[in-house]
C-alpha positions as CSV (number, residue, x, y, z in Angstrom):
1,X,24.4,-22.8,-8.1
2,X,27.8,-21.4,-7.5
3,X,26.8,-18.1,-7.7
4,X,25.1,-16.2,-4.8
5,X,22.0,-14.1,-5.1
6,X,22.3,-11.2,-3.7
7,X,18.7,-9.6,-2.6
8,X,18.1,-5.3,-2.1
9,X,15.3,-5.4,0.4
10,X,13.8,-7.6,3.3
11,X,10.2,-7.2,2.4
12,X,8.1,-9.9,2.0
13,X,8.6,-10.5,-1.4
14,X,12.2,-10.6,-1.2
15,X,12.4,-12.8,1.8
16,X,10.0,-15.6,0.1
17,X,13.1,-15.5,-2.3
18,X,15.7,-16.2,0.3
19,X,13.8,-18.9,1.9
20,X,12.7,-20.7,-1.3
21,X,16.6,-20.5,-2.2
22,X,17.0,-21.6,1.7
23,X,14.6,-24.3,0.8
24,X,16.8,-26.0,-1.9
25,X,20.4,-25.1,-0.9
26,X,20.9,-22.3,-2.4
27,X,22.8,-19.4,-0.6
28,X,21.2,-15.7,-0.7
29,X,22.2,-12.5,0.7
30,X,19.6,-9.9,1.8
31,X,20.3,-6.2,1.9
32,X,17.9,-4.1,3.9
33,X,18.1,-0.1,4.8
34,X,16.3,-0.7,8.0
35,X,18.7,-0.8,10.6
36,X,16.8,-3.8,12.5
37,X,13.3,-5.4,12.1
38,X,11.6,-3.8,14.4
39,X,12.5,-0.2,13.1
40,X,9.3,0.9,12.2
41,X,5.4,-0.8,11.8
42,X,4.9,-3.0,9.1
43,X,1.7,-2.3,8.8
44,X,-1.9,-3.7,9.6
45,X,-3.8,-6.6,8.0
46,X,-2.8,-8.9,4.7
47,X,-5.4,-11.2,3.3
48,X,-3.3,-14.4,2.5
49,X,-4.8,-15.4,-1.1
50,X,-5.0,-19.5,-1.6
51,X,-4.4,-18.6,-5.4
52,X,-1.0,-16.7,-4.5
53,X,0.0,-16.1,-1.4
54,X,-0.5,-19.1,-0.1
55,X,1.1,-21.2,-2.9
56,X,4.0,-19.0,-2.3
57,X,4.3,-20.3,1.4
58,X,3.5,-23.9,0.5
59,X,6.6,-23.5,-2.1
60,X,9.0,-22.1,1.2
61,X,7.5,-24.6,3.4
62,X,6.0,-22.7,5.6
63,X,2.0,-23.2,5.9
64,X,2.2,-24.4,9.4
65,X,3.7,-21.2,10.6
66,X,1.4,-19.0,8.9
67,X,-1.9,-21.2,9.7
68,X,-0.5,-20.2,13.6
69,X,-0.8,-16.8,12.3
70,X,-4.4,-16.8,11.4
71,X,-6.9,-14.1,12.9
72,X,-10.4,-16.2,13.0
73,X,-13.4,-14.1,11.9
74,X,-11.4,-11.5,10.1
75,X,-12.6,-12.6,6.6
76,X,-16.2,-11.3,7.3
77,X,-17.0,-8.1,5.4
78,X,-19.8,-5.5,4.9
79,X,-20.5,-2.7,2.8
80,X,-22.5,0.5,3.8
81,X,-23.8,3.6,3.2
82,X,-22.4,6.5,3.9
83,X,-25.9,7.1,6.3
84,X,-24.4,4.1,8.2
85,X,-26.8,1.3,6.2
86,X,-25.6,-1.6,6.1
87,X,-25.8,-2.5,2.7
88,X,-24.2,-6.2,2.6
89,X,-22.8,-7.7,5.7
90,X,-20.9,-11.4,4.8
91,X,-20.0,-13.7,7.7
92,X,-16.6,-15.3,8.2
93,X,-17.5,-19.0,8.1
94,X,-14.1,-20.4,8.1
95,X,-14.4,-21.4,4.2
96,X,-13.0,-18.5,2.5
97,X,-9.4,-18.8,0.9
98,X,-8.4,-15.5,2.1
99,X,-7.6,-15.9,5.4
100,X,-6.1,-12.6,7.4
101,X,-2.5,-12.2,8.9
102,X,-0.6,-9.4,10.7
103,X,1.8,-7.9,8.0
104,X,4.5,-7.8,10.5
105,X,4.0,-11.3,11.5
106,X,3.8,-12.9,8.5
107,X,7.5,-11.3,8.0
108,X,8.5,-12.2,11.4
109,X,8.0,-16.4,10.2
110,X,10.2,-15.4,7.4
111,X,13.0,-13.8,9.1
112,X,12.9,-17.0,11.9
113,X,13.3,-19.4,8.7
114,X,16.5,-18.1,7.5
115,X,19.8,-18.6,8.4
116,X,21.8,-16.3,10.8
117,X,23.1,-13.7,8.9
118,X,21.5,-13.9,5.9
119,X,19.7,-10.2,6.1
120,X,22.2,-7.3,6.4
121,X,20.1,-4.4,8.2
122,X,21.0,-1.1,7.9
123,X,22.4,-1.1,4.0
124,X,20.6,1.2,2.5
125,X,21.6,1.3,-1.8
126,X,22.7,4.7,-2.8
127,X,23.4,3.2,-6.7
128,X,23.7,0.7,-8.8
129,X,26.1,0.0,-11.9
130,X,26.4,-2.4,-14.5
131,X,29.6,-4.0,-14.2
132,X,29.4,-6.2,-17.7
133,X,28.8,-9.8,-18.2
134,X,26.0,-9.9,-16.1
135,X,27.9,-8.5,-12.9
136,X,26.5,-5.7,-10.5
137,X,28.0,-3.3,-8.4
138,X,25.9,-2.1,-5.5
139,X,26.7,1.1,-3.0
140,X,25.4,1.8,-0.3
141,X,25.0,4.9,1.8
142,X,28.0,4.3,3.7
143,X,30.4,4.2,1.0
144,X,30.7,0.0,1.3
145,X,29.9,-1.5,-1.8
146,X,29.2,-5.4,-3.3
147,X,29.8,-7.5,-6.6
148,X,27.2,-9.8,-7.8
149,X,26.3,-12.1,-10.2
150,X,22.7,-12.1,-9.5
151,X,21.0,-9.1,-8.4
152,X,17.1,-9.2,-7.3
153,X,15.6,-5.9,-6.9
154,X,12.6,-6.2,-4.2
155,X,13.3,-3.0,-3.4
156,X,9.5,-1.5,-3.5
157,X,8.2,1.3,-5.6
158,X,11.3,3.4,-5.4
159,X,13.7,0.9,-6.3
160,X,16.9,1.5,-7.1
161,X,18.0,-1.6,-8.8
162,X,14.9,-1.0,-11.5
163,X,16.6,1.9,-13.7
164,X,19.3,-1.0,-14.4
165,X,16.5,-2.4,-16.4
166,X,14.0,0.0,-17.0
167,X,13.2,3.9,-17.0
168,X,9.7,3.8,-15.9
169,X,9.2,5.6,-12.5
170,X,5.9,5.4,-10.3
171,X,3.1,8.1,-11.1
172,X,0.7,9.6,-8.8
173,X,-2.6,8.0,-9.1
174,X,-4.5,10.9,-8.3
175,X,-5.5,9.7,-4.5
176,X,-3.9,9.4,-1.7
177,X,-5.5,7.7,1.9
178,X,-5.4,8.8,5.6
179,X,-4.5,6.3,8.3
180,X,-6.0,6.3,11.3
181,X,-5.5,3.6,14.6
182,X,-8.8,2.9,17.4
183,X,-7.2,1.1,20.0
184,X,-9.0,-0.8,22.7
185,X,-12.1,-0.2,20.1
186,X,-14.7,-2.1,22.1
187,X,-14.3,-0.3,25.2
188,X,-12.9,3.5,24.1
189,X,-14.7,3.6,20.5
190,X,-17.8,1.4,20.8
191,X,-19.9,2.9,17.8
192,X,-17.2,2.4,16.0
193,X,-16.1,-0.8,16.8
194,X,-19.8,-2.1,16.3
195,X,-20.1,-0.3,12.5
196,X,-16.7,-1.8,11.6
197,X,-17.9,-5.4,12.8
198,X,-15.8,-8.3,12.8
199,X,-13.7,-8.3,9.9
200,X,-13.1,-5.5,7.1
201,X,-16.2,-2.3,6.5
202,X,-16.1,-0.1,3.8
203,X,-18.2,2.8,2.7
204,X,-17.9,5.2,-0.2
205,X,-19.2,7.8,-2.8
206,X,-17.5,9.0,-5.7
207,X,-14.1,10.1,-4.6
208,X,-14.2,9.7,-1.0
209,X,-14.1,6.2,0.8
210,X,-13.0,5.0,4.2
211,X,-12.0,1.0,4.5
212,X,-11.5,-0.2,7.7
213,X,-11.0,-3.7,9.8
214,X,-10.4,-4.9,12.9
215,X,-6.6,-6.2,13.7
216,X,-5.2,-7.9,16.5
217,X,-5.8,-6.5,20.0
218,X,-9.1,-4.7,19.4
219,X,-7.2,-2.7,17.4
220,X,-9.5,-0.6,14.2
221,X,-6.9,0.2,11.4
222,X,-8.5,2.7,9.1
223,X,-8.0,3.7,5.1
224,X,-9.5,7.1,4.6
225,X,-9.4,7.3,0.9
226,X,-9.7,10.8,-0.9
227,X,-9.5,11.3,-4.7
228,X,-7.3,14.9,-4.9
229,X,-4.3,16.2,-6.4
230,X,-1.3,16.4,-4.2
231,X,-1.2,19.9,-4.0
232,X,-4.7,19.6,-2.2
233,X,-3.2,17.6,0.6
234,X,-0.1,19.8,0.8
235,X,-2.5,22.6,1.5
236,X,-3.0,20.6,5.1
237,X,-0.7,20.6,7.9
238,X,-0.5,17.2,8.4
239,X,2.5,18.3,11.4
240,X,-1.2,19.1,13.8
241,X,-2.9,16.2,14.2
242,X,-6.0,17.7,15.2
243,X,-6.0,20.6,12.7
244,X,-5.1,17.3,9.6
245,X,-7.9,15.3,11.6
246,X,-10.8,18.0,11.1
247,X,-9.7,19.0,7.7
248,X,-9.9,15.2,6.5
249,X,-13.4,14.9,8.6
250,X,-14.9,18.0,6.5
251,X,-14.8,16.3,3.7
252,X,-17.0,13.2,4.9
253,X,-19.8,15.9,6.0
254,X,-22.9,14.4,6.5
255,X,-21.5,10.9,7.1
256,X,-22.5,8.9,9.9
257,X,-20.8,9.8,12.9
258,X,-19.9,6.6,13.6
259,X,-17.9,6.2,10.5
260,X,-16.4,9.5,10.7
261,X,-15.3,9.0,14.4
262,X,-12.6,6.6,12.3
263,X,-11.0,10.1,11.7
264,X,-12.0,12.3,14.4
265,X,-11.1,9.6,17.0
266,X,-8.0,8.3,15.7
267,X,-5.2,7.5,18.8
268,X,-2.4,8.3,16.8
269,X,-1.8,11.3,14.0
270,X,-3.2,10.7,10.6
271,X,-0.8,9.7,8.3
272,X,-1.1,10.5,4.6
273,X,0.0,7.9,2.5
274,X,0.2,9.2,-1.2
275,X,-0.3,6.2,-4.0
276,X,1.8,5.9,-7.0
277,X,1.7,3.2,-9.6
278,X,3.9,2.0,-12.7
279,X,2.3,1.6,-16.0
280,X,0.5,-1.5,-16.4
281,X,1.8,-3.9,-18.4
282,X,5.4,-2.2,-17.2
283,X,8.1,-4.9,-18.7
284,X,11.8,-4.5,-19.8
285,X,14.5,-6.2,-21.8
286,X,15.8,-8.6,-20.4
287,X,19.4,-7.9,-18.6
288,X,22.3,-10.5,-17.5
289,X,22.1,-11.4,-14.1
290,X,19.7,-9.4,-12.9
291,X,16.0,-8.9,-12.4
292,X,12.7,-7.4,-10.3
293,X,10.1,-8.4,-8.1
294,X,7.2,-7.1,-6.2
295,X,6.2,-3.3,-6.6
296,X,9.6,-2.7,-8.0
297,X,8.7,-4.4,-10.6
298,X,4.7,-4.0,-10.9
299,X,3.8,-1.2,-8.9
300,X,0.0,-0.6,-8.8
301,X,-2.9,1.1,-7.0
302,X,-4.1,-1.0,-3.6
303,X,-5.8,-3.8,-4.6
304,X,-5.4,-6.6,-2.4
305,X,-3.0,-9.0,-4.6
306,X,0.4,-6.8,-4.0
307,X,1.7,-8.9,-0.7
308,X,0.4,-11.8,-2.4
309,X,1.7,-11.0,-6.2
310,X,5.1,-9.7,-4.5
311,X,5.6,-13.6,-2.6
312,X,4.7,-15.8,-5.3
313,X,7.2,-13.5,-7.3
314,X,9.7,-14.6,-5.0
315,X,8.7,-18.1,-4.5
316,X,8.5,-18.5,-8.5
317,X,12.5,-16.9,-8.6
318,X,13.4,-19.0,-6.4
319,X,11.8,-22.6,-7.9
320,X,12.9,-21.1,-11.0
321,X,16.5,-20.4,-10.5
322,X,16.7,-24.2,-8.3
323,X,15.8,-25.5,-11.6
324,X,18.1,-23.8,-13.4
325,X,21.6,-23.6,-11.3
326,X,23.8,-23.7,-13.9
327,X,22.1,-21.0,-16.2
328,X,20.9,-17.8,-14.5
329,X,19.7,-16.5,-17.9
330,X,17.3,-19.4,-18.4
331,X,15.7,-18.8,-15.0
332,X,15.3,-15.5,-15.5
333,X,13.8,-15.2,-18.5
334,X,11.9,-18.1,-17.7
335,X,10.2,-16.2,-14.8
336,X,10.1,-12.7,-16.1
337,X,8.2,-14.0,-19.5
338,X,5.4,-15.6,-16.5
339,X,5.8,-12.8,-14.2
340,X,4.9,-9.9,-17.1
341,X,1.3,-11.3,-17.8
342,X,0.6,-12.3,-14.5
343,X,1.1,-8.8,-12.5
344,X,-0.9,-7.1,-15.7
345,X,-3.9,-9.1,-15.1
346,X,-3.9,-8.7,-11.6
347,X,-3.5,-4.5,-12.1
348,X,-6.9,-4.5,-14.2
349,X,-8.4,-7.9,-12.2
350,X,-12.9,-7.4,-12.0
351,X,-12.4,-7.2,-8.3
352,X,-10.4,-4.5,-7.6
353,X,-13.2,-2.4,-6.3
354,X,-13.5,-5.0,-4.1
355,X,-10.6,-3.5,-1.7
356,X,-11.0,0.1,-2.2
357,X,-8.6,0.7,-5.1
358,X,-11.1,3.0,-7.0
359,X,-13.9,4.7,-5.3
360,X,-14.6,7.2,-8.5
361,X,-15.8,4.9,-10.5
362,X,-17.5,2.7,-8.3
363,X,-20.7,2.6,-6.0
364,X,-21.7,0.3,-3.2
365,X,-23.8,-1.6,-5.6
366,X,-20.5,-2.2,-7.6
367,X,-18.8,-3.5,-4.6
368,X,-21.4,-5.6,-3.8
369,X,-21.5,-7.4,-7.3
370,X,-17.6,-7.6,-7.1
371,X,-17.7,-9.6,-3.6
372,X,-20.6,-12.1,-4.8
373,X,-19.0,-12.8,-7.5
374,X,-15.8,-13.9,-5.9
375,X,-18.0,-16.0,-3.6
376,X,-19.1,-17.6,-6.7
377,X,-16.3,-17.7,-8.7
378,X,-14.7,-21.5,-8.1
C-alpha cells in the first residue's frame, strides 16, 4: 500500500489493526487521547474467545504472548441464589476455549509488538471533515491537525470519526453497573473470596444482579448490575463513597451478606458505569477511505464478545486491506459487508445471559441453560 492508515484510538481493537498491518508491511499511525499507557486502569478480566479473539491474535502473530498471559482456573463459573445457594458451580479443567487475560495486559503485548512511534498519546480528536476523494482531515484538541487517505475509527462508543458515516448515537439501555475492587480477598474479605470461588460468580433477580471474579493478585472485581433510569442513580451522590456504597447495598436487601459485602466492602469508591448501546444491526453507506471498528461501530450492552468482536474487527481490516493494497475501496467494502452481519448476531447471540447483559428477563435457571449449552455446543 502507498497509503498510510491512520488509526483514532489505541484500544484493543485498533491496535490488532496496527499489528496485523505491522504483520504484512504495512505502515499505520495510531492516535490516542491518553497522554501515555499507563494513564488510567484498563480494566479487570477479558475472556479470550477461540472463535474470535483468539483467531484475531493468531492473524497478528501473537498466541505465544498471550498464552504467557493466561490466568489458570479463571474459566470456572457458578451461579447462585441470591440466599447464597449455589445453584451451578463448573470447574476450570483447562478445556474451555475461553481462557481469561488481564485487559491491560493483553494491550500491553500489543503496544510491545509495534514499532516505536507508531501510537501518538495524548491526541485527543476534537473533529473530523470530509476532505473529498476519500481524504480526511482530523483535529485535535490542540489545534494540530492530519490528512489521510484511510481513516479507521476505533474510537469506542463516543466516536468521533462515526458521524462521517453515520448519525446513529449510543442510547441508554436502561441499566447501569456499580464497580467495586476486594483486594487481598483471601485474607481481608474471606466470605467473599470463598462465595466468588475460583473464577467468575454471578447472582441475580429481576433487575438487580452482581457478577463478580477473581483477577490477578487475589484481587475480587465486582459488576453490581441495577436495571434504573439515569435519573435514579443521579439521585445518589456517588462523590461519598460510603453514602453511594449503602444506597447501592439497600437495594440487594435480604441478600446474603456474603454477596453483598461485594458492595459494602469494596477498597476503592464505587464507580457507576452507565451502559449505552447502538441499534442493532447499526450499518452505513459506505464512504471513500474511511471506515469503523469495535463499539464505534457496534456498540452493545455487555455481553462478553465486545473485546473479542472489536480484535477480530481489526485483524479482519487488516488481512483485508493486505489483500487489497492497491484498492482501499475493495477492502473496505469487503470487510464492512462481513463485519455488518457478524456484530448483529453477536448483539442478539442465545448466550448473552450468560455474562450478565440482561438480568430482567432472565433467572438463574436461564443462566444455567445458557452455560450448558455452550459446554455442549461444538
Amino acid at each position: 500500500m502507498t497509503t498510510d492508515v491512520t488509526i483514532i484510538g489505541a484500544g484493543l481493537g485498533g491496535l490488532t489493526l496496527a499489528r496485523v498491518l505491522h504483520v504484512h508491511g504495512i505502515p499505520a499511525t495510531v492516535y490516542e487521547a491518553e497522554p501515555s499507557p499507563t494513564a488510567r486502569s484498563q480494566g479487570g478480566m477479558l475472556d479470550i474467545h477461540d472463535y474470535n479473539g483468539q483467531l484475531a491474535l493468531e492473524s497478528a502473530d501473537l498466541m505465544d504472548e498471550f498464552r504467557g498471559l493466561i490466568l489458570e482456573g479463571r474459566q470456572a463459573m457458578r451461579v447462585l441464589d441470591p440466599d447464597g445457594t449455589v445453584l451451578f458451580d463448573q470447574t476450570d479443567d483447562g478445556t474451555g476455549g475461553r481462557p481469561e487475560v488481564q485487559r491491560g495486559e493483553l494491550r500491553q503485548i500489543l503496544l510491545d509488538s509495534l514499532p516505536a512511534g507508531a501510537v501518538r498519546w495524548g491526541h485527543k480528536v476534537s473533529s473530523t471533515r470530509t476532505l473529498g476523494e476519500g481524504r480526511h482531515q482530523v483535529t485535535f484538541a490542540d489545534g494540530s491537525t492530519v490528512v489521510t487517505s484511510l481513516l479507521v475509527g476505533a474510537d469506542g462508543a463516543w466516536s468521533r470519526v462515526r458521524p462521517l458515516l453515520s448519525t446513529a448515537t449510543p442510547e441508554y439501555v436502561g441499566k447501569s453497573v456499580v464497580e467495586t475492587y476486594l483486594f487481598d480477598a483471601d485474607t481481608r474479605h474471606p466470605a467473599a473470596a470463598k462465595t466468588v470461588g475460583g473464577g467468575s460468580m454471578i447472582a441475580l433477580t429481576p433487575g438487580r444482579e452482581m457478577f463478580a471474579h477473581r483477577e490477578r493478585g487475589d484481587t475480587l472485581h465486582a459488576y453490581v448490575g441495577l436495571s434504573e433510569p439515569q435519573d435514579w442513580f443521579a439521585a445518589i451522590d456517588f462523590a461519598d463513597a460510603a453514602v453511594a456504597s449503602a444506597r447501592i447495598a439497600q437495594e440487594f436487601d435480604g441478600w446474603a451478606t456474603e454477596l453483598t459485602a461485594l458492595i459494602t466492602d469494596s477498597d476503592t469508591a464505587p464507580t457507576l458505569r452507565p451502559l449505552y448501546a447502538l441499534p442493532t444491526g447499526h450499518r452505513w453507506d459506505r464512504v471513500p477511505g474511511v471506515t469503523l471498528l469495535g463499539d464505534a461501530a457496534h456498540l452493545s450492552a455487555p455481553n462478553g464478545e465486545g473485546a473479542n468482536l472489536a480484535m477480530l474487527d481489526g485483524a479482519e481490516l487488516g488481512k483485508a486491506l493486505a489483500a487489497h493494497p492497491d484498492d482501499i475501496e475493495a477492502a473496505l467494502t469487503e470487510y464492512e459487508q462481513a463485519m455488518f452481519p457478524r456484530s448483529a448476531e453477536t448483539a442478539t447471540f442465545e448466550g448473552a445471559e450468560a455474562h450478565g447483559a440482561d438480568a430482567d428477563n432472565h433467572t438463574a435457571n436461564d443462566l444455567i441453560t445458557a452455560f450448558t449449552r455452550h459446554e455442549q455446543s461444538p
